[in-house]
C-alpha positions as semicolon CSV with decimal commas, in nm:
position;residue;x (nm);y (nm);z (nm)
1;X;8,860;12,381;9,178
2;X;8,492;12,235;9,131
3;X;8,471;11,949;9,364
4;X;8,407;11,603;9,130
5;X;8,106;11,465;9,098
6;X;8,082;11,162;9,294
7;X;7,962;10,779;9,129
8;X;7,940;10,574;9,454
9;X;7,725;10,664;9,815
10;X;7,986;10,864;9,970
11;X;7,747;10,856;10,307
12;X;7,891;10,512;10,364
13;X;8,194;10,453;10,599
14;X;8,221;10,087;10,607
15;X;8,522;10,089;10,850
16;X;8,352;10,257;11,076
17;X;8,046;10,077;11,043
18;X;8,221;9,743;11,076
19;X;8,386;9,856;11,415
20;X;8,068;9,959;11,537
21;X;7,911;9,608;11,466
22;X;8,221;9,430;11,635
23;X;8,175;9,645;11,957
24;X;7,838;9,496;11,968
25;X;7,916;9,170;11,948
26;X;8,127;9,153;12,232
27;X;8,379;8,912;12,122
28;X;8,613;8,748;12,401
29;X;8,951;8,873;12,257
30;X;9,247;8,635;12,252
31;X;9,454;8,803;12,041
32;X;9,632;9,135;12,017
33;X;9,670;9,392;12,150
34;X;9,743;9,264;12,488
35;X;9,584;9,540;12,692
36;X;9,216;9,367;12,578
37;X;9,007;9,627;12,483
38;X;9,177;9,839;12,784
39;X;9,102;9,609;13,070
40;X;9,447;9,527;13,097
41;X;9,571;9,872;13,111
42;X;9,319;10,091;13,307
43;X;9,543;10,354;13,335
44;X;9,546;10,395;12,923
45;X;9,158;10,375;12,929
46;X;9,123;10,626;13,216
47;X;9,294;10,863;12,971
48;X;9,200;10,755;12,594
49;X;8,785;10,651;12,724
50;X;8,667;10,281;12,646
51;X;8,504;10,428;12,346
52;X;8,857;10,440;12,191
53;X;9,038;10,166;12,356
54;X;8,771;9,928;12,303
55;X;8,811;9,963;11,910
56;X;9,178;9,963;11,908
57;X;9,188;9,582;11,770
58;X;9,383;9,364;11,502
59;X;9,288;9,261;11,178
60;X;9,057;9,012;11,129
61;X;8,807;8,844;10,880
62;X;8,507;9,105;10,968
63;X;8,702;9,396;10,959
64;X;8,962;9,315;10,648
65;X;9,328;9,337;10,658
66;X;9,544;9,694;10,534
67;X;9,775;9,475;10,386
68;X;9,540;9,279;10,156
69;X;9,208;9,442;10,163
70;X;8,920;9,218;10,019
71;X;8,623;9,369;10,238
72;X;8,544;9,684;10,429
73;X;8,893;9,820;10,372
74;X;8,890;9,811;10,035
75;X;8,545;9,968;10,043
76;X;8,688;10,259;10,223
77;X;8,912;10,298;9,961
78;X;8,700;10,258;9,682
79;X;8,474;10,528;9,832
80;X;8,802;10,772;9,870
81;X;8,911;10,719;9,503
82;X;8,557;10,823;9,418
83;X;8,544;11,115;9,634
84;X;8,905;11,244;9,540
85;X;8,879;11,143;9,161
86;X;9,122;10,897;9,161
87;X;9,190;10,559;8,998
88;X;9,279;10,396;9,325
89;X;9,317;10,538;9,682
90;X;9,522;10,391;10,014
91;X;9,478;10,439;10,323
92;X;9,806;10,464;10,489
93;X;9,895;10,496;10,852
94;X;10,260;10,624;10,905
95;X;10,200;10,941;10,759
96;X;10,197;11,161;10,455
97;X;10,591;11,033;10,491
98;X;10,491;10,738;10,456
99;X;10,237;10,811;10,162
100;X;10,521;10,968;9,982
101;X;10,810;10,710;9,999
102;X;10,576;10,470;9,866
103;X;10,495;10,713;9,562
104;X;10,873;10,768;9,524
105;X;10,958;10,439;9,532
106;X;10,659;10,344;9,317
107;X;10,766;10,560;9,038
108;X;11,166;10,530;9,038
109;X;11,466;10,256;9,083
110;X;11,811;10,265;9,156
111;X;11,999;10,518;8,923
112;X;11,697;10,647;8,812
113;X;11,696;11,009;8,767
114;X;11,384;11,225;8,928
115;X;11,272;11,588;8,883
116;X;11,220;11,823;9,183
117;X;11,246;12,116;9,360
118;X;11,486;12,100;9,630
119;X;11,198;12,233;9,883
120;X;11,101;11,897;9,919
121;X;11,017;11,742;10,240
122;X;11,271;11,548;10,373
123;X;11,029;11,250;10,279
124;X;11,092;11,247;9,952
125;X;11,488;11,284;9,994
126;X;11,494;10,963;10,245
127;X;11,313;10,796;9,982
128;X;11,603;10,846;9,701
129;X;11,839;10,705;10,007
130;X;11,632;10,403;10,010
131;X;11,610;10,324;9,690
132;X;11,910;10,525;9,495
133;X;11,735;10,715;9,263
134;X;11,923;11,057;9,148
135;X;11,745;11,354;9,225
136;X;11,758;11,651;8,945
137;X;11,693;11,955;9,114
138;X;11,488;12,231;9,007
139;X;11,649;12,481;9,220
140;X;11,300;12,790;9,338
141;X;11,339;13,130;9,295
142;X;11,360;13,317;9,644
143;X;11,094;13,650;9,706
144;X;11,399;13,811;9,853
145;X;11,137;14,036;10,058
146;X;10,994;13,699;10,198
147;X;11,272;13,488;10,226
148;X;11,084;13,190;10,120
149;X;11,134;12,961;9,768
150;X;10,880;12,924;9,548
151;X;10,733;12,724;9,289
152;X;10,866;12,569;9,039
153;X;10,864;12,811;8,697
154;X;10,765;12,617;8,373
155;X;11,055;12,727;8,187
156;X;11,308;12,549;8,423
157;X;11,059;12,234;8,453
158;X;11,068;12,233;8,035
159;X;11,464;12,242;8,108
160;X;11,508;11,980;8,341
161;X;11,303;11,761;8,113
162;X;11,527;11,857;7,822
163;X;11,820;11,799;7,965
164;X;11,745;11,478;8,141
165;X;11,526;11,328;7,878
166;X;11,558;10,944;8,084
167;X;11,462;11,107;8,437
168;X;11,134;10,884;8,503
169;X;10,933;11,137;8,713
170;X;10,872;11,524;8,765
171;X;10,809;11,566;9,168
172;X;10,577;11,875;9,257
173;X;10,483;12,053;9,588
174;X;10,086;12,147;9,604
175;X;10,117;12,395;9,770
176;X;10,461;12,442;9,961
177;X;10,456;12,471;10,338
178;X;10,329;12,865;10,236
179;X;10,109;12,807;9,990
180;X;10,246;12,833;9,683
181;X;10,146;12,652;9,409
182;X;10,365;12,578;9,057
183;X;10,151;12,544;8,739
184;X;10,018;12,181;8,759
185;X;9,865;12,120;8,522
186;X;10,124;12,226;8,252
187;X;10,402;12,034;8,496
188;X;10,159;11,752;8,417
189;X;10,127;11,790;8,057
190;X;10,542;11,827;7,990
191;X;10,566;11,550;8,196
192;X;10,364;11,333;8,030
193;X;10,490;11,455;7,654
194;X;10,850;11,344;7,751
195;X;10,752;11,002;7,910
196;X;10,750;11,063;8,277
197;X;10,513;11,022;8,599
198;X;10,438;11,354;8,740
199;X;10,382;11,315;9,132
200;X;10,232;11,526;9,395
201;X;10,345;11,628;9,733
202;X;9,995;11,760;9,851
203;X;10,069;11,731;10,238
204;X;9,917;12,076;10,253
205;X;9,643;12,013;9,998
206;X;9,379;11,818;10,064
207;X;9,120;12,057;10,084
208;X;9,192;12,171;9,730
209;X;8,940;11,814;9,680
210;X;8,650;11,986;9,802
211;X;8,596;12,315;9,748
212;X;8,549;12,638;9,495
213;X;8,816;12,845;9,397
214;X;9,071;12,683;9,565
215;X;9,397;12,612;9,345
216;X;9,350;12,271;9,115
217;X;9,432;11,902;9,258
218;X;9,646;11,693;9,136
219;X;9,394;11,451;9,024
220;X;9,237;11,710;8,845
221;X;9,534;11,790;8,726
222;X;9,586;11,473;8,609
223;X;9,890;11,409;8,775
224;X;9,988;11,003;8,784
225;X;9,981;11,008;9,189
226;X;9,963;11,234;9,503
227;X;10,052;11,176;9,823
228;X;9,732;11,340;10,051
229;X;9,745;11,489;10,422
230;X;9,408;11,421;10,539
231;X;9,516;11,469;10,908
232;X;9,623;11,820;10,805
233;X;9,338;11,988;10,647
234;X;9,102;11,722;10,641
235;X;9,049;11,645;10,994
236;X;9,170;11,276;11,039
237;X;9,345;11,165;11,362
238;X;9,746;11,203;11,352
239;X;9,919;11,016;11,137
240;X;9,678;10,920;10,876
241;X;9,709;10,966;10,506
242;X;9,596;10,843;10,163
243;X;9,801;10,830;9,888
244;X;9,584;10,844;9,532
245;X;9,660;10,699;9,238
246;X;9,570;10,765;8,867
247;X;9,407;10,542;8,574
248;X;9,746;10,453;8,453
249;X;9,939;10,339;8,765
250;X;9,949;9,958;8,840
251;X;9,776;9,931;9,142
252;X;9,874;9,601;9,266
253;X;10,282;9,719;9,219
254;X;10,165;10,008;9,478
255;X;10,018;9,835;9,706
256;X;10,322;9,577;9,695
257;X;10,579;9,891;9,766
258;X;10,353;10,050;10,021
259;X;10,361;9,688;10,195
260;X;10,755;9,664;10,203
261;X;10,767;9,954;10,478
262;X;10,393;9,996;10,631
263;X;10,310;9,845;10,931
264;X;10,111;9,479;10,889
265;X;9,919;9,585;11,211
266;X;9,728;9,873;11,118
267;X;9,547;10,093;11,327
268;X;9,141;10,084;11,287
269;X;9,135;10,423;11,529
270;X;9,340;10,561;11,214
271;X;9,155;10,401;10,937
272;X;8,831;10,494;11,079
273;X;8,921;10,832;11,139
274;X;8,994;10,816;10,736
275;X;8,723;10,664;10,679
276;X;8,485;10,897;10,862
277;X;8,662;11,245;10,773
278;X;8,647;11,118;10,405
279;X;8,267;11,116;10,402
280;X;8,267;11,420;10,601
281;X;8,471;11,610;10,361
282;X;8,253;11,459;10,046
283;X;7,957;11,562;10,178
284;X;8,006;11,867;10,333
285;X;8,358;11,955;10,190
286;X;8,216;12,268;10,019
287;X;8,042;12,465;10,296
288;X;8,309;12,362;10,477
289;X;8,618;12,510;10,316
290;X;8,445;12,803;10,162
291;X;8,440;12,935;10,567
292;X;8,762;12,851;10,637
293;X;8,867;13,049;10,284
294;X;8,683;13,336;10,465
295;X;8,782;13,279;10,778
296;X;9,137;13,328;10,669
297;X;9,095;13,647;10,435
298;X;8,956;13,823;10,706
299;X;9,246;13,694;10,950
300;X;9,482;13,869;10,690
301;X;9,288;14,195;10,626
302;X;9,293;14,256;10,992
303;X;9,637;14,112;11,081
304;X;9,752;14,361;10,758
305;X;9,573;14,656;10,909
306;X;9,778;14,619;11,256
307;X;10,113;14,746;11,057
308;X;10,448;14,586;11,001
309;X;10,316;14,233;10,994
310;X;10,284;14,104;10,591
311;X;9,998;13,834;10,570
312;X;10,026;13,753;10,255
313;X;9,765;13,599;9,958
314;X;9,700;13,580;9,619
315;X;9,851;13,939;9,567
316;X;10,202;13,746;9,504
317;X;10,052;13,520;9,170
318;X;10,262;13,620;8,874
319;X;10,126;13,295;8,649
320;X;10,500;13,148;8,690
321;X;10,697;13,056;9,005
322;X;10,367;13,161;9,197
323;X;10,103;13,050;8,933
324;X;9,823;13,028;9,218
325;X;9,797;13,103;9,582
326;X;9,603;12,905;9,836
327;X;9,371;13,140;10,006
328;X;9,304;12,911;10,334
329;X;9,688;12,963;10,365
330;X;9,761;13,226;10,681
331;X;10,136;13,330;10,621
332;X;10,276;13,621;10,769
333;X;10,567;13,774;10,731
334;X;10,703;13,929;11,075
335;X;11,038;14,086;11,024
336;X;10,927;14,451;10,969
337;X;10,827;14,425;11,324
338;X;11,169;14,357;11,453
339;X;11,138;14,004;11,504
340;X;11,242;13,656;11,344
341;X;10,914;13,422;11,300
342;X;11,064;13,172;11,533
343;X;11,038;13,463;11,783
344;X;10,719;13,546;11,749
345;X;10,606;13,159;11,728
346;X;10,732;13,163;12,092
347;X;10,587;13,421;12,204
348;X;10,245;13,344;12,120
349;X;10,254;13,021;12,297
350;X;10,438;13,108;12,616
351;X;10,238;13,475;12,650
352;X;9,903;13,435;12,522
353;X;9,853;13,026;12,482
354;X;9,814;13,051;12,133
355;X;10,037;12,775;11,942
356;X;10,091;12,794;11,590
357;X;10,202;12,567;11,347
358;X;10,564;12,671;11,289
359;X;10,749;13,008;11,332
360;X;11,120;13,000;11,115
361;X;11,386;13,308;11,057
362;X;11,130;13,553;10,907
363;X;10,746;13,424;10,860
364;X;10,512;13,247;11,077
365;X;10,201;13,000;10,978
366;X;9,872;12,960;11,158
367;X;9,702;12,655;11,026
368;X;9,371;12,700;10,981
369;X;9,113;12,448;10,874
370;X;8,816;12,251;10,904
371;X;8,810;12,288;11,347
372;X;8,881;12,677;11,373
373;X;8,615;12,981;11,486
374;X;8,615;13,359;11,487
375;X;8,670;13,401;11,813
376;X;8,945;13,213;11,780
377;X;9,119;13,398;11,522
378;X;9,020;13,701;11,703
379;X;9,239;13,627;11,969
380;X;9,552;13,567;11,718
381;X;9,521;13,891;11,573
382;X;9,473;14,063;11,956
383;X;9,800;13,903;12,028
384;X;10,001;13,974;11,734
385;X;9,889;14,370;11,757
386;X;10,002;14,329;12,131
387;X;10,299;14,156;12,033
388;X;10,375;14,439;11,797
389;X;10,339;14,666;12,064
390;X;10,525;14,517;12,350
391;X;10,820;14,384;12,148
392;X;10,877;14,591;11,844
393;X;11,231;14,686;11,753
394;X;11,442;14,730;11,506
395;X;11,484;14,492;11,209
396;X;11,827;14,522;11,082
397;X;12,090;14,214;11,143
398;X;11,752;13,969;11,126
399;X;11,871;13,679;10,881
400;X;11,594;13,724;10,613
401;X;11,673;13,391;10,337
402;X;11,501;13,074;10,425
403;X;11,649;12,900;10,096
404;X;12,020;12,854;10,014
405;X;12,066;12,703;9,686
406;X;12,299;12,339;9,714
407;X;12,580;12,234;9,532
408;X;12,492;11,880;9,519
409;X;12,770;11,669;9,482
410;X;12,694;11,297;9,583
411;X;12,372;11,109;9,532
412;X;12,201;11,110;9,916
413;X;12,227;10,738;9,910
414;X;12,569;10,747;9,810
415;X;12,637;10,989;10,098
416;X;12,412;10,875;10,374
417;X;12,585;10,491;10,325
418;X;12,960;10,615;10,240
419;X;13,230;10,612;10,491
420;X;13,192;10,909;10,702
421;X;13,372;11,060;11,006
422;X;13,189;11,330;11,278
423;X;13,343;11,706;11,288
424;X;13,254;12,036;11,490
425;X;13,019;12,172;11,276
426;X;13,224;12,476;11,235
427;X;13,522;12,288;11,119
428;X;13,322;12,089;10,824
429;X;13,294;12,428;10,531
430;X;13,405;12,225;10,270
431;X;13,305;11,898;10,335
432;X;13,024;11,707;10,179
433;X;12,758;11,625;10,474
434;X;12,603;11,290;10,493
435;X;12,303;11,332;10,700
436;X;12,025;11,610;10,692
437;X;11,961;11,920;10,873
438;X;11,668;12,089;10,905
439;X;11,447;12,345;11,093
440;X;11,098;12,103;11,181
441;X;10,842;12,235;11,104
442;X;10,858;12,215;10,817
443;X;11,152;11,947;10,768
444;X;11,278;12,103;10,447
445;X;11,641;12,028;10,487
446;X;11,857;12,300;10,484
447;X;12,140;12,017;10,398
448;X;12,115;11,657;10,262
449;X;12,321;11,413;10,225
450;X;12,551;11,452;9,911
451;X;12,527;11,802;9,963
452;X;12,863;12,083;10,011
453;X;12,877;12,260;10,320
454;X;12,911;12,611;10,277
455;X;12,988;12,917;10,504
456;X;12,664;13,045;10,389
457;X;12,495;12,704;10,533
458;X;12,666;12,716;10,874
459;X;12,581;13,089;10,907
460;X;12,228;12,976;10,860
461;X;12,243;12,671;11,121
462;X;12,373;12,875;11,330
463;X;12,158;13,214;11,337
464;X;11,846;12,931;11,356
465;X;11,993;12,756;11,630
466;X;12,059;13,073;11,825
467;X;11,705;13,217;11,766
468;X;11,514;12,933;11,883
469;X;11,435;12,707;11,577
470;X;11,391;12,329;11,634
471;X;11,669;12,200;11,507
472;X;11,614;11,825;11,365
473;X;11,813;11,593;11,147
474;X;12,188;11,490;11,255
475;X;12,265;11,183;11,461
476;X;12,407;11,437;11,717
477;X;12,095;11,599;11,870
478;X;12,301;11,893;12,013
479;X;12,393;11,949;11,625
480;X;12,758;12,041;11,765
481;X;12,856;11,787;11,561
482;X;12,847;11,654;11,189
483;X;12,892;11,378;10,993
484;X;13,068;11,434;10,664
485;X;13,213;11,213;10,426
486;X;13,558;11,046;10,536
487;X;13,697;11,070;10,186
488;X;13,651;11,359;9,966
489;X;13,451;11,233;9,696
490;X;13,420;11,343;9,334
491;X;13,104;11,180;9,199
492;X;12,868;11,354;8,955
493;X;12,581;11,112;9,045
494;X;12,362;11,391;9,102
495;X;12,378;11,783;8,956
């Protein structure tokens, strides 16, 4: 999408600024934190530099407070509405997690009924624990060939809507953890027709901001709000996020959610970094993302030409369940070669020192973005062709489905909060779990609570546990055991 056209000086970055003045006036500190701009703690500042310890301070007048922002803070934010095209923009520092249980629980109350793929991020899900809304699943169609879900087709959007016409919100993924993308902007418009909030899970998306012929934002879009990993894609430090709000979203009620779980001592080495990659991105957002579009086409065309790997792109768009691809995305499919993603994820960290972002039972993702070179990518594809050659075998008996359609049965908050006892997981078909499991990355659960547990289910647990997939979720971290709902309930809460 065309990057928007700025109305403020997007060269500022008043947080930064502000913490640059402050380490020049060399203020005696008598407050927190109690390692004193690291003399306390030589050890830390040995390892972090005095550069960074030396700005790790607490709010005060000069530099504003994340809570209540009246100066440079709310500058910042000003100046990241404007760059996104946004109404408002917050800087949040507990995540894109945190960005979007703030935008769930902005948008929907207990009993209240939300729209949304059941790819989620296990965000979102907590979220409806929280605060007891019902989720409404929009269940993705599978590319059996892939294994992966994806998008959410119009037609069973239109039907959700119909058949929920009091469900306060439509919840969208742009892109999924792949880079799929659902049609937006008609999401948006249904949405909007029947009465609803359409929100945006753009974890994966922020470059989609700030560059040309990328798939469209959800501002753009004009989605209400959108929940924005700018320590993904846009280069921020770990951990830091904006979430972006539209013209027609009460502001103040936001930031009053946002401040019932965010921490009231925010970090200024997170805000800056915002602050700073924000400007960045504004100002050079184009250039930049246009060779990291390129960067990643040729990484496919040569990973492609190696044979039996499957890097795919905009080849799968069929205007529906994959109405737009995006292009920075480097997906690849690896079971032709004999070999479960997981596998290969291994592999390329403990063989050749190359570490991905996440491998799972049939497709890998590199992450590329705004820090990555040729030769860099040069070496990924050197070690994939060696890894082709060295460890090529046969396919069949790989596990290819990464998406198992629930039967949803409780509410999660219902089920996370009921009466529960713990099982071997092999003895709990049958039972409705009450706690999530998931491969991380990417923390899509592959059961939530409320949820029936299946054979299908524990055959996938299973064959991911046994192949090396981080296994995440259950309050038993062996996940030998699970918890599942003492009493067999028969609630209809949620369909």
């Amino acid at each position: 999408m065309e990057q928007s056209v700025s109305k403020l000086d997007q060269a500022g970055a008043p947080i930064y600024e502000a913490l640059e003045q402050f380490r020049q006036m060399r203020v005696v500190p008598f407050d927190v934190p109690g390692h004193k701009r690291g003399r306390g703690n030589p050890e830390l500042t040995e390892f972090l530099g005095q550069q960074c310890v030396g700005v790790d301070v607490n709010s005060m007048k000069p530099l504003d407070n994340l809570c209540h922002p009246i100066s440079v803070i709310k500058e910042a934010e000003e100046l990241a509405a404007d760059a996104f095209g946004a109404a408002h923009a917050f800087l949040m520092v507990g995540g894109t997690t945190s960005a979007v249980q703030s935008m769930v629980l902005s948008a929907c109350k207990r009993g209240d009924e939300i729209i949304l793929p059941r790819n989620v991020h296990r965000s979102v899900i907590n979220a409806l624990v929280l605060n007891g809304a019902i989720p409404v699943y929009v269940n993705p169609e599978v590319d059996k060939k892939l294994g992966i879900a994806l998008g959410m087709k119009r037609e069973q959007v239109a039907k959700a809507i119909k058949e929920h016409p009091n469900a306060v919100a439509v919840l969208v993924n742009n892109p999924t953890y792949y880079g799929i993308c659902s049609d937006l902007k008609a999401i948006v418009k249904m949405a909007h027709e029947a009465g609803m909030l359409c929100l945006a899970d753009e974890a994966h998306g922020t470059h989609f901001y700030f560059g040309d012929n990328l798939p469209i934002s959800a501002m753009a879009a004009g989605a209400d709000m959108a929940a924005v990993s700018m320590h993904k894609s846009g280069g921020s430090l770990t951990q830091s996020s904006f979430l972006l709000a539209g013209k027609n979203v009460n502001a103040g009620y936001v930031r009053q959610i946002i401040n019932l779980t965010q921490t009231t001592s925010g970090s200024y080495l997170l805000m800056s970094s915002l602050d700073i990659s924000r400007r960045n991105l504004a100002l050079h957002g184009r250039e930049i993302f246009e060779k990291v579009k390129k960067l990643a086409e040729y990484a496919r065309d040569e990973i492609n030409a190696i044979g039996d790997y499957y890097a795919y792109g905009k080849e799968l768009i069929d205007g529906n369940a994959v109405y737009d691809f995006d292009p920075t995305k480097l997906s690849v499919h690896t079971l032709d070669v004999g070999l479960p993603g997981i596998q290969v994820y291994d592999l390329l960290r403990d063989e050749y020192d190359i570490q991905i972002e996440f491998g799972d039972l049939g497709n890998i993702l590199a992450y590329l973005s705004i820090g990555d070179r040729f030769q860099e990518v040069e070496r990924l594809v050197s070690a994939l062709a060696e890894i082709r050659r060295r460890f090529k075998s046969d396919p069949s008996g790989l596990m290819t489905q990464e998406y198992i359609d629930p039967e949803v049965v409780a509410s999660p908050q219902e089920a996370f909060y009921a009466s529960k006892k713990s099982l071997p997981i092999m003895e709990t078909e049958g039972y409705i779990c009450s706690e999530f499991v998931m491969c991380y990355p990417p923390g899509i659960p592959i059961l939530a609570p409320g949820e029936r547990i299946t054979a299908d289910i524990l055959k996938y647990i299973t064959y991911a546990h046994e192949i090396g997939c981080q296994m995440t979720g259950p309050e038993d971290p062996s996940i030998e055991n699970l918890n599942v709902l003492d009493i067999e309930t028969t609630s209809n809460a949620a369909r």
